[in-house]
N, C-alpha and C positions, 0 to 999 in steps of 0.2 A: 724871191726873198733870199738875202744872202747866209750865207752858212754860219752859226753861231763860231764866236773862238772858240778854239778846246784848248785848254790847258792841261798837258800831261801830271800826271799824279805817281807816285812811287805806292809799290805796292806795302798792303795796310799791314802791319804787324799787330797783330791787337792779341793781351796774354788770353788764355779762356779759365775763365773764373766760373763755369757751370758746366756740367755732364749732365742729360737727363736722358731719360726713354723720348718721352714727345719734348719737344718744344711748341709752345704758343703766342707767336705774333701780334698781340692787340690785346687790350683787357675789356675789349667793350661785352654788351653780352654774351655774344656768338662765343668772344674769346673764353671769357668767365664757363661758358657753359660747356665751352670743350675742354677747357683743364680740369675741372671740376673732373668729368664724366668719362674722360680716359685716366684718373687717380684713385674714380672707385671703380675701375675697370683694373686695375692692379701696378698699373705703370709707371715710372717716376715721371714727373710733369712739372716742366719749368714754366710759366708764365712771364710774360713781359709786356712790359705797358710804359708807352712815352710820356706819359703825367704822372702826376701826383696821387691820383687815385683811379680807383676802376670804377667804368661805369660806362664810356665812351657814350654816344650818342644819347641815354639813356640816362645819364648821369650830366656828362659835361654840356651834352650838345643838349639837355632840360627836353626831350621829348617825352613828354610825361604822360602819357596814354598807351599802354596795352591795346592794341587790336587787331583786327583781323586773325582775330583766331577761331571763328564762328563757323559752321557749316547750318544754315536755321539753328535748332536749338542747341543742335551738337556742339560742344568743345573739341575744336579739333589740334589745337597745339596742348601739350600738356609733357610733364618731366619737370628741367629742372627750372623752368618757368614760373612752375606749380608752387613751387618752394620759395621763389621771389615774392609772388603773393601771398603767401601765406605767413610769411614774415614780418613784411611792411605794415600786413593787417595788424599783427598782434603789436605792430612799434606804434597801431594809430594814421599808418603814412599812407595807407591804400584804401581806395574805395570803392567799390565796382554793385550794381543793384544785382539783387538777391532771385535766384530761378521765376518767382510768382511773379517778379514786376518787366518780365523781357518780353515785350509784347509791344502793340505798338497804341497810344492813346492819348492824349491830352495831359491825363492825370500822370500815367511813366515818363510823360519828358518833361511836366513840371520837374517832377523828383532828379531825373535822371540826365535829360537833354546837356546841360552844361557842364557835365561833367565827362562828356564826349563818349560817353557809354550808349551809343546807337551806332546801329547799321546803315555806313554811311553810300553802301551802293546802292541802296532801296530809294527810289524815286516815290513814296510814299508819304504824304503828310500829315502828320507827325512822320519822321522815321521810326521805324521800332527801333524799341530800348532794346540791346543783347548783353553782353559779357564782354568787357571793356573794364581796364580798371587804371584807374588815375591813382599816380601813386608820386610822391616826393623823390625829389632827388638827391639830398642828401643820404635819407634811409637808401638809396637805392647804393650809396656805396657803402651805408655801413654793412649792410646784408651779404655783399661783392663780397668784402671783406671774410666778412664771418663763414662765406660756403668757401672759398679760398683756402683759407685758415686750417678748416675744421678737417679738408679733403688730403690735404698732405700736400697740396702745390705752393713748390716755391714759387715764392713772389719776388720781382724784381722791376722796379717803377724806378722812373727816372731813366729808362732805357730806351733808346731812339734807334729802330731801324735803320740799319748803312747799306749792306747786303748781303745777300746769301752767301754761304760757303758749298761749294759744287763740285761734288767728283765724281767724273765717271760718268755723267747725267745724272746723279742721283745728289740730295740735297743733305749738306752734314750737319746745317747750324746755320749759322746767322752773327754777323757782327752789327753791334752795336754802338750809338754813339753815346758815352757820359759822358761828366766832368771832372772823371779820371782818365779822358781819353777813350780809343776804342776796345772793346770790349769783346769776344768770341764766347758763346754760348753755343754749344754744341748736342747733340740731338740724333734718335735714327729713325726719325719723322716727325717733321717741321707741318704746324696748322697754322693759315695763313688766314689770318683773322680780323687784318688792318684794314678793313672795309674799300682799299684801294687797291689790291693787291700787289701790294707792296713786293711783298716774297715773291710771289710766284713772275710777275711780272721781269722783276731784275735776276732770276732765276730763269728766263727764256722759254717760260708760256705761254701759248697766243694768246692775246687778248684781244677785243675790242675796246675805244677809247670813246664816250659819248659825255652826254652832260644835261642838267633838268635842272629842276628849282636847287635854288640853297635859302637856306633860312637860317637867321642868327634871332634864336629866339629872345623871349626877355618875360619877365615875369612884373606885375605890377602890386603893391603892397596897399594898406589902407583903403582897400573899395566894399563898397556898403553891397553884398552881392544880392543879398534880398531886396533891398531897395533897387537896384539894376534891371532886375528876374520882375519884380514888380511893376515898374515902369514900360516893359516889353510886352507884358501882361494886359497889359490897362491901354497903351498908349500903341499898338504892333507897328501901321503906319507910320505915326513918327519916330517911333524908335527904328525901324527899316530903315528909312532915310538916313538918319545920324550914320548907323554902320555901315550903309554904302559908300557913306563919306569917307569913312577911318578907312575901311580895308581899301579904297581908293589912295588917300595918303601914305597909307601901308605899304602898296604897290600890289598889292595881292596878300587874299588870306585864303582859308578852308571858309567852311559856310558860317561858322561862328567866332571870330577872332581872338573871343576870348571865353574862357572854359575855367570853371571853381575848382580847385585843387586841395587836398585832407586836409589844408592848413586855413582856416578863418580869416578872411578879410584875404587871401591873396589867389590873386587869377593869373593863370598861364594863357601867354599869346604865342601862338606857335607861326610865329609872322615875325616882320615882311616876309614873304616871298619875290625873289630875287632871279631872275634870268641873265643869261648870256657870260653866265661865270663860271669858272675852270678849278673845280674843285681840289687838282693837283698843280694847280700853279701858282707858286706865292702871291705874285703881283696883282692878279686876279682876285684873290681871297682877302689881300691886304683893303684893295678898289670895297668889295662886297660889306666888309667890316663898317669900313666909312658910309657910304649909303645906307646900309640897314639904323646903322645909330640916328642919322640924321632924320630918318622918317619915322622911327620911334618917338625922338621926341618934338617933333611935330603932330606927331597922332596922338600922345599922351595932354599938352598943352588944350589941345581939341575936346577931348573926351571929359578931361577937367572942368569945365564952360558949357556944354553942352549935354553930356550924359550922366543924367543922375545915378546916384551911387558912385561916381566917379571924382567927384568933387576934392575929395581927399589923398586923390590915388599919388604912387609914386614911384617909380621906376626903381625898385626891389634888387632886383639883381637881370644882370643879360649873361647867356652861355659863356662859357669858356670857351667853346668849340663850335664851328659855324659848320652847321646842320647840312652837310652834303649828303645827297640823296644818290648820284652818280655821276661813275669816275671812268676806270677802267674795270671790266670786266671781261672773267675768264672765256675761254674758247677752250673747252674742254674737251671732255670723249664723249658727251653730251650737250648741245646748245639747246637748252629750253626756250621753247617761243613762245609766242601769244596767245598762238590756240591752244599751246598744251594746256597753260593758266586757264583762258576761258570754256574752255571743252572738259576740263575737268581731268585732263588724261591721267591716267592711272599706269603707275611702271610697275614691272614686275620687279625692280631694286629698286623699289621706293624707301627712303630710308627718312622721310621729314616729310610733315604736311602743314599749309599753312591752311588759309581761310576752308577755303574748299580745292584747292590743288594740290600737288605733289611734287616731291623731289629726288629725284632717280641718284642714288651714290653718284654715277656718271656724271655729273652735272658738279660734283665738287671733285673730281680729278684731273686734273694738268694733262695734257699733253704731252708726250715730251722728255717731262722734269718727271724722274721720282721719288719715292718717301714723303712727297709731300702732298695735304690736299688742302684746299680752302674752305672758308665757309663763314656767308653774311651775305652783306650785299652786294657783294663784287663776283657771287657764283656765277655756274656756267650758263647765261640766259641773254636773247637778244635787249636790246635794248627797252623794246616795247615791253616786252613781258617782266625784265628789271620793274617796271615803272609801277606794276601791280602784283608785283608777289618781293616787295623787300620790308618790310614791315620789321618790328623788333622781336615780337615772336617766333616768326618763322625762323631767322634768322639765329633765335636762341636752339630753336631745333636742331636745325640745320650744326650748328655745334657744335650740338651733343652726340648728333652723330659721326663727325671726323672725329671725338675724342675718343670716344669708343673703338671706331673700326684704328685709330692711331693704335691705341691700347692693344687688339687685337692682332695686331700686325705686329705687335712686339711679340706677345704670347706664343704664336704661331710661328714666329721665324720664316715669316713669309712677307713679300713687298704687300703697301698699302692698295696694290692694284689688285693684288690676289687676294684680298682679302672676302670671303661669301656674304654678298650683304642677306642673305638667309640668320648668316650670322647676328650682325649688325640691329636688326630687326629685332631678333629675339632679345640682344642684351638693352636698345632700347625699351622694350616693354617689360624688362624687370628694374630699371629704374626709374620706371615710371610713363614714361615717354610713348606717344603714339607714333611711330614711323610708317604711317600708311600703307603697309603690309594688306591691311585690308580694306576694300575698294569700298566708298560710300555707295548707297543706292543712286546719287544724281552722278556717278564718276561713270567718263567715258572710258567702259575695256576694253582698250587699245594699244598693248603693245607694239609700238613700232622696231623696227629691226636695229633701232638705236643710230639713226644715217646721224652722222656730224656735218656741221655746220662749216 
């Protein structure tokens, strides 16, 4: 394959229009919950986000289900998560079944089953009902907003990663692109929160580059869900058949394509799912756009004709942002792998836990580059283990603690790498937050020597 052209560029002059302590990269969860949590951590904190509003995957890309935050009955993500829910609820916009009904039965997943509130690694049927909570995405930026707002971080949307500013190895800021041109926002520790890592990447940290489903989701408006839920009840057979059909046309779904959402009469499809596309390549994502809409509404015309309660439906709205799952990710001073996830391993700088696994500070620090660290989907983990531990929770965790140890590193007058996640631990669990400091009874304790990848 021949070598692309390069066209020489002059270098960027861009004015800087921000100073802060951290700077934050991404406004999707991860991002939101690490500016939040290094500003009640004492720090200035700039935030930046390439749309119009925050919420990233969660908001724009309509992944509208909380999970994987379960260990059996235990909750094991919690912070400033806690507060997302706890907010939506009181706006009406979140829904998740109540301790008595997370069990597994007939009766809990009439209640509960479509609204994605079960344990979906459980090869059980019924699955059991857990802690999962379906919640809107609009509410989900106006809440962005308001914990934003209320935390002391500037906010600045409308702002498009260009690259890093780098001196010395260590990371100063970041330029951006607006429509006033380029932009220099300045920082003395950069969180890399763009779910591709963005930062850290053009900042010369190893990564690895892979890729897995993407889904451009789409919501459907006017479906009679009782009538639906009824019909699957009464009819299972034929109703089986019909959604083999759909999620055939779909090209791929989860086991239920479509799931009831706090809003009456409208269902989220968290479909098509989509292979052989390149999450960080226009061309690719432009290809994915086109395909996804086209089997939409072929599936929609289908379901209209043949699946009652559907009769009326309508294609409501489809994301903003197409649902990549994975892109680039880091190669840190930690690569977490698949046994760590499935063995349960337990770090002694565990500083995030998701379902029932853990996440070692190490695992969100660069190689290499300093002042800076990441944290979402793009953290330090093979591939395979990405595939089962990036969920929207953890990932909100995961956050909260570069915002903090960011914070701390300012407080301290010391780099993000010297930071004690001893530390770190502790100021998560006064804001709430579980950082798996402390090992579950099924957690393998197994500190390894921390070998890198």
């Amino acid at each position: 394959m021949a070598a692309p052209l390069m066209i020489p560029l002059d270098a960027v002059e861009a004015p800087v229009v921000q100073r802060a302590d951290v700077v934050v990269v991404g406004g999707g969860p991860a991002g939101v919950s690490a500016a939040v949590a290094a500003a009640r951590t004492g720090a200035s904190v700039t935030l930046l986000e390439r749309y119009a509003a925050l919420g990233g995957l969660a908001a724009g890309g309509m992944v509208l289900v909380l999970d994987d935050m379960v260990n059996g009955q235990e909750v094991t993500v919690t912070g400033v998560v806690d507060e997302y829910v706890e907010r939506l609820a009181k706006l009406g916009l979140a829904v998740y079944p109540p301790p008595e009904d997370r069990y597994s039965s007939a009766e809990t997943w009439a209640r509960w089953g479509r609204y994605g509130a079960y344990d979906f690694h459980q090869h059980t049927n019924p699955k059991p009902i857990c802690y999962a909570v379906a919640f809107d995405p609009d509410g989900w930026k106006r809440v962005s907003n308001d914990l934003v707002r209320e935390s002391g971080v500037n906010l600045r949307l409308h702002s498009w990663f260009s690259r890093p500013v780098v001196q010395d190895g260590a990371v100063k800021g970041v330029i951006v692109e607006t429509k006033s041109g380029p932009q220099a926002v300045m920082g003395d520790v950069v969180v890399d929160t763009t779910g591709d890592i963005d930062v850290a990447s053009r900042a010369g940290a190893d990564f690895a580059h892979d890729r897995y489903l993407v889904t451009l989701v789409f919501r459907l408006g006017g479906v009679d869900t009782a009538a639906a839920e009824r019909f699957e009840q009464e009819n299972p057979r034929e109703a089986r058949a019909i959604n083999r059909k759909v999620k055939r046309m779909l090209g791929g779904a989860w086991e239920l394509w479509w799931l009831k959402t706090p809003v009456p009469g409208v269902v989220w499809c968290n479909c098509p799912h989509l292979t052989g596309f390149d999450g960080v390549d226009p061309a690719s994502l432009t290809d994915a756009e086109f395909e996804a809409r086209a089997r939409m509404g072929a599936a929609l015309e289908y379901v209209r004709q043949e699946l009652p309660g559907f009769a009326d439906a309508y294609l409501l709205d489809v994301a903003e942002q197409m649902g990549v799952r994975q892109t680039r990710l880091l190669q840190g001073e930690y690569v977490v792998t698949k046994e760590d996830v499935t063995t349960r391993r337990h770090f002694a700088d565990s500083v995030a836990r998701g379902r029932d696994y853990y996440t070692p500070y190490r695992a969100l620090l660069p190689r290499g580059v300093d002042q800076l660290l990441v944290a979402g989907r793009h953290y330090s983990a093979t591939p395979d283990a990405q595939r089962i531990s990036r969920e929207i929770p953890p990932c909100m965790a995961q956050g909260q603690a570069a915002g903090i140890a960011a914070a701390t590193a300012i407080e301290q007058g010391v780099t993000v790498r010297e930071v004690d996640p001893a530390v770190i631990q502790k100021r998560m669990r006064a804001q709430g937050a579980d950082p798996g400091d402390v090992p579950a009874p099924n957690a393998t304790i197994d500190e390894p020597a921390g070998e890198a990848i």
